[in-house]
C-alpha positions as CSV (number, residue, x, y, z in Angstrom):
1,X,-65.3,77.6,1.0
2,X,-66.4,76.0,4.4
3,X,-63.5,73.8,5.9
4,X,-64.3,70.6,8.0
5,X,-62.3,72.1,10.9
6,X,-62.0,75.1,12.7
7,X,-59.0,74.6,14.5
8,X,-56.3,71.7,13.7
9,X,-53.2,70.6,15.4
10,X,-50.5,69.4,13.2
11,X,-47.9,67.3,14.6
12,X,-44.6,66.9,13.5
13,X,-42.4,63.5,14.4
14,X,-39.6,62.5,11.9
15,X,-41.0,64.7,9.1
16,X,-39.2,67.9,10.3
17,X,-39.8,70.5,7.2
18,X,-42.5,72.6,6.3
19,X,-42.8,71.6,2.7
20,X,-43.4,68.7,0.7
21,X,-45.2,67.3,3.9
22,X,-48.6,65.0,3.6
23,X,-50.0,65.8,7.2
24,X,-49.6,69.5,7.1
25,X,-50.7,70.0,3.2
26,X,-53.7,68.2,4.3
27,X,-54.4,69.9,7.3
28,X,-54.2,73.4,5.6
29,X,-56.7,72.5,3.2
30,X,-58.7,71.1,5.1
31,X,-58.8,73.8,8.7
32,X,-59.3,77.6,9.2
33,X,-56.5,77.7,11.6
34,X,-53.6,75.1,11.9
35,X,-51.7,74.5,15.2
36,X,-48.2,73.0,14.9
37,X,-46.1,71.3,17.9
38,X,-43.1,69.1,17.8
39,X,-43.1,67.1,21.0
40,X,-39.4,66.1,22.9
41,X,-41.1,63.0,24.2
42,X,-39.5,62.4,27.7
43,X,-40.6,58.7,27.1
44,X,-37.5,58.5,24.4
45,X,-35.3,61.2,26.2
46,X,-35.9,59.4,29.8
47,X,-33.9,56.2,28.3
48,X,-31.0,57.7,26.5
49,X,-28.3,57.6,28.9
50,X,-25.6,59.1,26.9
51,X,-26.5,62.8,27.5
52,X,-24.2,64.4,24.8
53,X,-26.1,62.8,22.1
54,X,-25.6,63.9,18.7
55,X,-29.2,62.9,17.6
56,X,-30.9,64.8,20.1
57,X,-29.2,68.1,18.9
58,X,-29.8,67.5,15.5
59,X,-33.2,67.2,16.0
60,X,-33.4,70.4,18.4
61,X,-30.9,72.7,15.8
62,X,-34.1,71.0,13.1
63,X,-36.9,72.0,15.2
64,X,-35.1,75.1,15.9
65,X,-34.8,75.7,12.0
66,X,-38.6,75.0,11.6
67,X,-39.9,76.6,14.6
68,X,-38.1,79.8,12.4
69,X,-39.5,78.9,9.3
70,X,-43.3,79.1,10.6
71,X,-42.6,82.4,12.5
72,X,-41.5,84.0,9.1
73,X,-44.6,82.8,8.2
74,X,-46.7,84.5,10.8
75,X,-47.3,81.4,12.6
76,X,-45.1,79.5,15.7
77,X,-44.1,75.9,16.2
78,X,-45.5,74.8,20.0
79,X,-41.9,72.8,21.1
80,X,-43.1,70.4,24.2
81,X,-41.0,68.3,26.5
82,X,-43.2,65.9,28.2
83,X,-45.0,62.8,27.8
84,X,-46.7,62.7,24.6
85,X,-50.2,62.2,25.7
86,X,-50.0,65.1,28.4
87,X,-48.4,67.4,25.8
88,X,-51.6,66.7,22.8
89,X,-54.2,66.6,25.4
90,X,-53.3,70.5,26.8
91,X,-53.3,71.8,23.4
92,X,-56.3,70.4,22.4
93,X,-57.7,72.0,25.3
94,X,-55.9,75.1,24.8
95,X,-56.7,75.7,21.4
96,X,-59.8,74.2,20.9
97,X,-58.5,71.6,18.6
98,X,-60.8,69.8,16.4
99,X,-58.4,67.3,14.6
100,X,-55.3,65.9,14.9
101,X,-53.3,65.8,11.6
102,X,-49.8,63.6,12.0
103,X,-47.6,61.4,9.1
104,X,-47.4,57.9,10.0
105,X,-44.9,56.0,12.0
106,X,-44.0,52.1,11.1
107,X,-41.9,51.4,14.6
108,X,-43.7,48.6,17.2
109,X,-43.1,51.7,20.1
110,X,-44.2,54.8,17.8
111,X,-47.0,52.4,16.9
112,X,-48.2,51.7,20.3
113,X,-47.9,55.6,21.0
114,X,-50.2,56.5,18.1
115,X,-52.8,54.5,19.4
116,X,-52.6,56.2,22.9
117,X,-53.4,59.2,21.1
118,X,-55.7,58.2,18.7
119,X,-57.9,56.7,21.8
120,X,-57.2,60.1,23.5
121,X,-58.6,62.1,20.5
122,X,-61.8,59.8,20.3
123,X,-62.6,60.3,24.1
124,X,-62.3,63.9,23.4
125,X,-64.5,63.7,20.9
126,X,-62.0,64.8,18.2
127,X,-60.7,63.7,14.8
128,X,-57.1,61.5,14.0
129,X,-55.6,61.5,10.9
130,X,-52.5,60.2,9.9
131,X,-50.6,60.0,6.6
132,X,-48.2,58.1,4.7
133,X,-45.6,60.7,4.5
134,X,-42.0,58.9,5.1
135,X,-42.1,56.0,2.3
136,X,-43.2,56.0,-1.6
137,X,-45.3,52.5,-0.8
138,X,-46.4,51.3,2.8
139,X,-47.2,48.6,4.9
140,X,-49.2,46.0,2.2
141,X,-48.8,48.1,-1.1
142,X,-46.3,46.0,-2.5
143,X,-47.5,42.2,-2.3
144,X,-47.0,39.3,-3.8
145,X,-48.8,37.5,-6.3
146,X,-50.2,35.5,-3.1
147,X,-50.8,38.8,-1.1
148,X,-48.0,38.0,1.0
149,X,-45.1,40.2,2.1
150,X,-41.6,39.9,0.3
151,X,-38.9,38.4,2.3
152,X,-36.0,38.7,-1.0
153,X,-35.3,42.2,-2.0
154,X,-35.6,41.7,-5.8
155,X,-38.8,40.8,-6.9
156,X,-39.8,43.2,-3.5
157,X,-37.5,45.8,-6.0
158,X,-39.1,44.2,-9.6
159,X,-42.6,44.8,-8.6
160,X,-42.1,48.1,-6.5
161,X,-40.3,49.7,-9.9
162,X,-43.7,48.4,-11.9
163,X,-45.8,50.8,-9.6
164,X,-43.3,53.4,-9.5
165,X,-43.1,56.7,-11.9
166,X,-43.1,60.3,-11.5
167,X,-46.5,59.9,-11.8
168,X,-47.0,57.9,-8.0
169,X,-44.9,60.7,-6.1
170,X,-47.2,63.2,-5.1
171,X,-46.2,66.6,-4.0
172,X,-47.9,67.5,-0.7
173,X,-48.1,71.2,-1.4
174,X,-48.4,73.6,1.7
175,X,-47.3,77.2,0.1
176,X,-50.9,78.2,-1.5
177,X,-52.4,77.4,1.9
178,X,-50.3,79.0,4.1
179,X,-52.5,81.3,5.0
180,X,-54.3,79.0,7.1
181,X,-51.7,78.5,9.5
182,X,-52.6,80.3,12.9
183,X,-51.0,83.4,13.7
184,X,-50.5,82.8,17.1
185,X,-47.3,83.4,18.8
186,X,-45.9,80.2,21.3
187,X,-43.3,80.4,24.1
188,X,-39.5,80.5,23.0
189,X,-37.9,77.3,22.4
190,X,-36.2,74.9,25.3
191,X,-33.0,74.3,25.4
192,X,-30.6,71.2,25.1
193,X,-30.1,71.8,28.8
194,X,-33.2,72.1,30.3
195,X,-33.8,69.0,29.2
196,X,-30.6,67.5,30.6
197,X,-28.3,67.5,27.1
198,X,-25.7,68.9,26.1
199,X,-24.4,70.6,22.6
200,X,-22.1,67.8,20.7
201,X,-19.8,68.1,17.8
202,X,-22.2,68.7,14.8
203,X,-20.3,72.0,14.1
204,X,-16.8,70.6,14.3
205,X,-17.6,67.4,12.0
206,X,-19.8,69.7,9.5
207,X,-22.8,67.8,9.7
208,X,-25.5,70.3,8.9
209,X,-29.1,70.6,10.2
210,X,-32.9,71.6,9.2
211,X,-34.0,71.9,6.1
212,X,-31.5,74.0,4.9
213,X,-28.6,71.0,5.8
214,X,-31.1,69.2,3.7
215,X,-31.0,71.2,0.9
216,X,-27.2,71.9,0.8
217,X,-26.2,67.8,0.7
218,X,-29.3,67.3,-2.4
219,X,-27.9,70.1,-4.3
220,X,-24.1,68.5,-3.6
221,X,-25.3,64.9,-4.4
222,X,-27.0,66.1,-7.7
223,X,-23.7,66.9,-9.0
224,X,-22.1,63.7,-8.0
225,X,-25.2,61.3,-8.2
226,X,-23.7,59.9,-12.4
227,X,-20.9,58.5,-10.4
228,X,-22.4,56.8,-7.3
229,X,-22.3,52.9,-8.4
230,X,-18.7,53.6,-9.6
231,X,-17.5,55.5,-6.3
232,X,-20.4,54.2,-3.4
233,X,-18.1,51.4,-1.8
234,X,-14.8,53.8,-1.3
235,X,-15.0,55.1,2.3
236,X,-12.1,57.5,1.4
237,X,-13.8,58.9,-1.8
238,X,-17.1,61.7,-1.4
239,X,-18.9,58.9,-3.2
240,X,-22.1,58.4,-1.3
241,X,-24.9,60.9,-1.0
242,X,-24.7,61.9,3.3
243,X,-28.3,62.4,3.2
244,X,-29.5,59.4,5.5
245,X,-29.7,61.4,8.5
246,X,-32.0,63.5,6.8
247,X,-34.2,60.9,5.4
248,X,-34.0,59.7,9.1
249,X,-35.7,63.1,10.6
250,X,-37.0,63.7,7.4
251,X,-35.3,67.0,7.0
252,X,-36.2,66.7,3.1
253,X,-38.6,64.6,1.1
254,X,-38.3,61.3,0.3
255,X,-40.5,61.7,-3.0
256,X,-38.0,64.5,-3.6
257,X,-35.5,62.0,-3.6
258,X,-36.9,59.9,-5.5
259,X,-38.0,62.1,-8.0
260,X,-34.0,63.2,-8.5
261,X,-33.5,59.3,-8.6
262,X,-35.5,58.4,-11.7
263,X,-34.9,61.7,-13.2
264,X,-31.1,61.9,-13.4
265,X,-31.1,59.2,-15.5
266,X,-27.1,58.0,-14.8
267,X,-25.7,54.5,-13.8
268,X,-25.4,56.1,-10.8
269,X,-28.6,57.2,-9.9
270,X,-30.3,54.0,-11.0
271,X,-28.0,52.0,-8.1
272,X,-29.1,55.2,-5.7
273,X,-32.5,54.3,-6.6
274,X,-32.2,50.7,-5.3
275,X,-31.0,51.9,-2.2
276,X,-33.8,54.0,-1.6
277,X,-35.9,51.1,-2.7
278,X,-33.8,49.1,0.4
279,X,-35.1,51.8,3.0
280,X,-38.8,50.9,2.3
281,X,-38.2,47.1,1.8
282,X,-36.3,47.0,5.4
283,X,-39.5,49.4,6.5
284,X,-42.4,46.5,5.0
285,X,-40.5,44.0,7.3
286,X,-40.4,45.6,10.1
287,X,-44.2,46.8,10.1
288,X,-45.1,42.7,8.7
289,X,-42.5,41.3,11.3
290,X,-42.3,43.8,14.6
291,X,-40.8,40.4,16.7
292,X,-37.1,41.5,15.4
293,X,-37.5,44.9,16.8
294,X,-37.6,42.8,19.9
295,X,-34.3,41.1,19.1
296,X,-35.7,38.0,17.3
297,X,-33.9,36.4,14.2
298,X,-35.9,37.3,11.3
299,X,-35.2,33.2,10.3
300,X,-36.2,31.3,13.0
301,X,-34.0,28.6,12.1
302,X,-30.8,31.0,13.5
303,X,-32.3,31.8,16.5
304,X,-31.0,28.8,19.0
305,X,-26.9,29.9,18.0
306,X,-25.0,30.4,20.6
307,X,-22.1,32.8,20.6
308,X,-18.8,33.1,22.3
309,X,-19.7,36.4,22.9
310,X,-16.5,37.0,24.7
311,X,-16.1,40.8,26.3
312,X,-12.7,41.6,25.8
313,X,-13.7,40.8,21.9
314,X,-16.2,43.2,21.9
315,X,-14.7,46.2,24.0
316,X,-11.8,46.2,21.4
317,X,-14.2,45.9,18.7
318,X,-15.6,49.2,20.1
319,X,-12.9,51.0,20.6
320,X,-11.3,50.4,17.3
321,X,-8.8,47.7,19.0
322,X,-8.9,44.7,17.3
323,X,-6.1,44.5,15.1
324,X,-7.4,44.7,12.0
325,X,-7.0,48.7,10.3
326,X,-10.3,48.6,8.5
327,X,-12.3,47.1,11.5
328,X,-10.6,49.5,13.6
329,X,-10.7,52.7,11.2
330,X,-14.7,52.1,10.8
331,X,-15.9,52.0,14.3
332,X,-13.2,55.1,15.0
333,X,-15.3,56.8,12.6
334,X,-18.3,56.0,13.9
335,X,-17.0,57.0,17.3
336,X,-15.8,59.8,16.4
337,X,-18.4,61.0,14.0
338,X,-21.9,59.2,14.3
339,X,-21.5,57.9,11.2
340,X,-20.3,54.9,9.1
341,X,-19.9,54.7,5.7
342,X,-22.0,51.7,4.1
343,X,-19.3,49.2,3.2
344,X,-18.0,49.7,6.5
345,X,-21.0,48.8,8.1
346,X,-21.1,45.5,6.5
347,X,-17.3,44.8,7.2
348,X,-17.5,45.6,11.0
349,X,-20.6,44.0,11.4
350,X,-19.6,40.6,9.6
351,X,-15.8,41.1,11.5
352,X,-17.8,41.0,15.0
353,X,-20.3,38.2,14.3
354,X,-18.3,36.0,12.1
355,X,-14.8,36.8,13.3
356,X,-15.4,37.5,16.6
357,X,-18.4,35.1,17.2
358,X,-20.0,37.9,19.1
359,X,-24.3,38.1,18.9
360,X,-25.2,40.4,16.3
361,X,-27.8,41.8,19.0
362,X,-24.6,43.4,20.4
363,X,-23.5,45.1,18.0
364,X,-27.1,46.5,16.5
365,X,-27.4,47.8,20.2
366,X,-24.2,49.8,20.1
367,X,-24.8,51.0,16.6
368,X,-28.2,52.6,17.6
369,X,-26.4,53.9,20.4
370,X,-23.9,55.8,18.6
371,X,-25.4,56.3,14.6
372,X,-26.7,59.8,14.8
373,X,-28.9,58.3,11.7
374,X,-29.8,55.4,13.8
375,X,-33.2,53.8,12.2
376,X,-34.6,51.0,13.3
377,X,-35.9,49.1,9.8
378,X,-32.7,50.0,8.3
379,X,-30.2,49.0,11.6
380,X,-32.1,45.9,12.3
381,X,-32.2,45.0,8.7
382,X,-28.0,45.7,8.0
383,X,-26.9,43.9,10.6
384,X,-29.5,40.7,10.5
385,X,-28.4,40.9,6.3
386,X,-24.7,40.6,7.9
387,X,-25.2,37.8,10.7
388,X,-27.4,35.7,7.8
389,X,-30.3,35.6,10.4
390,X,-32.4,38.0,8.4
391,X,-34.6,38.1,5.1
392,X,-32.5,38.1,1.9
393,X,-29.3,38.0,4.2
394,X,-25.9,37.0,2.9
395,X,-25.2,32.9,2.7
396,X,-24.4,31.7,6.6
397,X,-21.1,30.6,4.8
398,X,-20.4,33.8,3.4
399,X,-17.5,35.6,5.6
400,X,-15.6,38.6,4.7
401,X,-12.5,38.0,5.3
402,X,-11.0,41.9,6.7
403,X,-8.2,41.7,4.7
404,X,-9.2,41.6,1.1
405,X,-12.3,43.7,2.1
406,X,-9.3,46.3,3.3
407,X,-7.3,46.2,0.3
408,X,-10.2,45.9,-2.4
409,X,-12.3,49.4,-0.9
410,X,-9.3,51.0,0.7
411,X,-6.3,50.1,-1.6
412,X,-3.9,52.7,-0.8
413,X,-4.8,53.0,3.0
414,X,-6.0,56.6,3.0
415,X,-9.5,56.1,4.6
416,X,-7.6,53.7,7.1
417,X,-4.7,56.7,8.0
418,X,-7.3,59.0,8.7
419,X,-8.7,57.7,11.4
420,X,-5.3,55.3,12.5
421,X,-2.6,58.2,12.2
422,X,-0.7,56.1,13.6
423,X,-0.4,53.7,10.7
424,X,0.7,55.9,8.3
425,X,4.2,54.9,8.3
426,X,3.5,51.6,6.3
427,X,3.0,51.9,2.7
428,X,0.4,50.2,0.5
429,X,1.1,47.1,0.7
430,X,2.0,47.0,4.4
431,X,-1.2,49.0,5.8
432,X,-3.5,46.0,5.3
433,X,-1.9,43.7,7.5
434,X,0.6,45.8,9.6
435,X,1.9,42.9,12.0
436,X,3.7,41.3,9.6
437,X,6.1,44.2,8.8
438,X,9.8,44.9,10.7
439,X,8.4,48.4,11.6
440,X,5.4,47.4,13.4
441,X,7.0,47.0,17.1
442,X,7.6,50.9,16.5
443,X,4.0,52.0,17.0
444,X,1.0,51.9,19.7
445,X,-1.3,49.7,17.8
446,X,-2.4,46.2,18.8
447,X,-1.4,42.9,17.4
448,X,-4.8,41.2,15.7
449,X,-6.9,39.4,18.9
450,X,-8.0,36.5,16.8
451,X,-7.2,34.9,13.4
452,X,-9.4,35.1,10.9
453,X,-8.6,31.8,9.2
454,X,-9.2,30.0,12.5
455,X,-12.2,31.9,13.4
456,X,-14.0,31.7,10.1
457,X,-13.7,27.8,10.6
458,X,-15.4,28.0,13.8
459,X,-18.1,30.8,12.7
460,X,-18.8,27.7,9.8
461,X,-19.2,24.9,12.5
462,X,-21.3,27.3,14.9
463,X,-23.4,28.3,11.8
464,X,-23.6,24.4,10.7
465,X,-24.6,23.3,13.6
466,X,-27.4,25.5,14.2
467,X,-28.9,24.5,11.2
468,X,-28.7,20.5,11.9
């Protein structure tokens, strides 16, 4: 059978397996001899200034892991570091390259850079494709009844589930083609430090890479997934699935996941599925709205507050200094680790807005700096849901108070001692609120900076009067 294409370049972004995977499945079928390349793109690397960062070796131990993968399969994985225009044009002109085969990208920058290279293909007389790959439904599948984009998740949710079955996940097969991969044999891999990084933590705090880190957390989760609504807010419980970073690099398949979602059929997997069902909903409104990728307030309304934003506030709320154990036990965590559990996330970020009347934009910018599965949709989305400024946000007057969030998700303290050792002389009750016990001038650990009663008065006024 005659293909369209001679030679085809596949190229890989946030889609980092070799299975399950729209752009290459196609590109196989569809080509005599497929190219891969994963590209470091020195336009991202160039502006991360932190240069232990656990993101960029998770995606290098990944690419290292798939770069692997197509050599058992007599093939190679081109790894660039450049620009990536300069990198795609001198393969194209390497290889010969008649089409470019890539999965789609919903970000305002990856957007822009997509469209660099689709202009560069058509000047060099060359074919662009690019697939929906990291999402079940894109960009204006899901409408309303007036073709208009959802701003409140749950008829987004009621009409998504009408359109979704096992029948509407696809699986983007590449095994029977693999034979059309090139057998060509590319130069060995950078490393970290020849691109100015260094190697991080991942080992020490067990967070696993590739596909094969992949694999190891669905086949965990599948034994857990009947119990997730019950055990999903506990930070101190193995409740939630860990897979986010994955989905992030997209180190397995979302239509995998979503497959084990709607086939488990558990409580638990039923509230898993309307998480996954948040992912793509935060994705729609970023691709319909790309203004609050540039710091704007989803509702326009909550644009002209103006916070404190006082900086002693916010350098204890990032170092885990602010008085309150479950503030401060979350961002250690996410210090420490690159990760925060998902309760957490909505208890810091409410505690820094509301509490500490500090601009959410803050603290979205230090959570992309440090969440190693830092996405946009999803990290715009949380913390615009926690400052009320976004679509289908929590009521303006809603505050969590830190207290009772502390002693309803982490009753007995043991999340909280983990990463506050030096707490773990109070008992239950004490933990919570540690100032108010006859021990507490014995330990290193800060009286609270503000008071939440007083402050929550003052977030209601600010709120109020932005509204008016």
């Amino acid at each position: 059978m005659n293909k369209k294409f001679n030679n085809s370049l596949v190229w890989f972004r946030r889609d980092l397996r070799d299975y399950d995977h729209a752009a290459l499945s196609f590109a196989l079928q569809e080509s005599n001899h497929v190219f891969c390349i994963f590209i470091f793109d020195k336009e991202i690397l160039n502006a991360l200034k932190n240069k232990q960062d656990r993101r960029v070796e998770f995606i290098w131990e990944s690419v290292k892991e798939l770069k692997e993968s197509l050599i058992e399969k007599n093939s190679d994985l081109i790894v660039a570091y450049d620009f990536a225009s300069d990198a795609i044009s001198r393969v194209i002109d390497e290889f010969k390259i008649e089409a470019i085969y890539t999965n789609r990208d919903y970000e305002p920058q990856a957007i822009k850079r997509d469209a660099a290279i689709k202009n560069l293909a058509i000047k060099k007389n060359i074919a662009f494709y690019d697939f929906k790959d990291q999402v079940v439904f894109e960009k204006n599948e899901i409408l309303t009844a007036l073709a208009k984009p959802y701003t409140v998740f749950t008829p987004y949710k009621n009409n998504y589930l009408k359109k979704l079955s096992i029948t509407t996940l696809p699986r983007f097969d590449t095994e029977p083609f693999i034979k059309n991969l090139s057998q060509f044999k590319s130069t060995p891999m950078i490393t970290l430090k020849d691109m100015g990084f260094h190697f991080t933590d991942l080992d020490q705090i067990k967070i696993h890479t590739g596909m094969t880190g992949g694999k190891l957390l669905v086949e965990d989760f599948k034994k857990r997934i009947a119990l997730y609504k019950k055990t999903r807010d506990f930070p101190s419980i193995k409740g939630v699935s860990y897979l986010s970073v994955h989905l992030r690099f997209g180190t397995v398949s979302v239509r995998q996941l979503f497959r084990l979602a709607l086939e488990s059929f558990s409580e638990g997997s039923e509230t898993w599925l309307n998480e996954l069902i948040w992912r793509e909903f935060y994705f729609q409104i970023l691709f319909h709205r790309p203004d609050v990728a540039l710091g704007k307030a989803f509702k326009k309304e909550y644009e002209s507050i103006v916070f404190e934003n006082n900086p002693k506030y916010f350098k204890a709320w990032t170092e885990g200094k602010t008085g309150y154990p479950i503030v401060d036990a979350a961002m250690r965590q996410l210090n420490q680790t690159g990760f925060m559990h998902n309760r957490l996330r909505m208890i810091a970020a409410s505690f820094l807005v509301k509490d500490l009347l500090v601009d959410w934009r803050w603290g979205e910018a230090y959570f992309a700096e440090k969440l190693i599965d830092f996405d946009l949709s999803a990290n715009n989305g949380g913390w615009q849901w926690a400052a009320s400024t976004g679509c289908d946000a929590q009521p303006w007057f809603r505050i969590f108070n830190p207290i009772t969030q502390s002693l309803r998700f982490d009753p007995e303290g043991k999340f909280i001692k983990k990463y506050i050792p030096e707490l773990s002389i109070f008992n239950d009750d004490e933990i919570h609120s540690p100032w108010l016990s006859q021990n507490f001038h014995k330990i290193n650990y800060p009286q609270p900076i503000i008071d939440h009663a007083s402050q929550r008065i003052k977030a209601l006024a600010l709120y109020r009067h932005s509204k008016t």
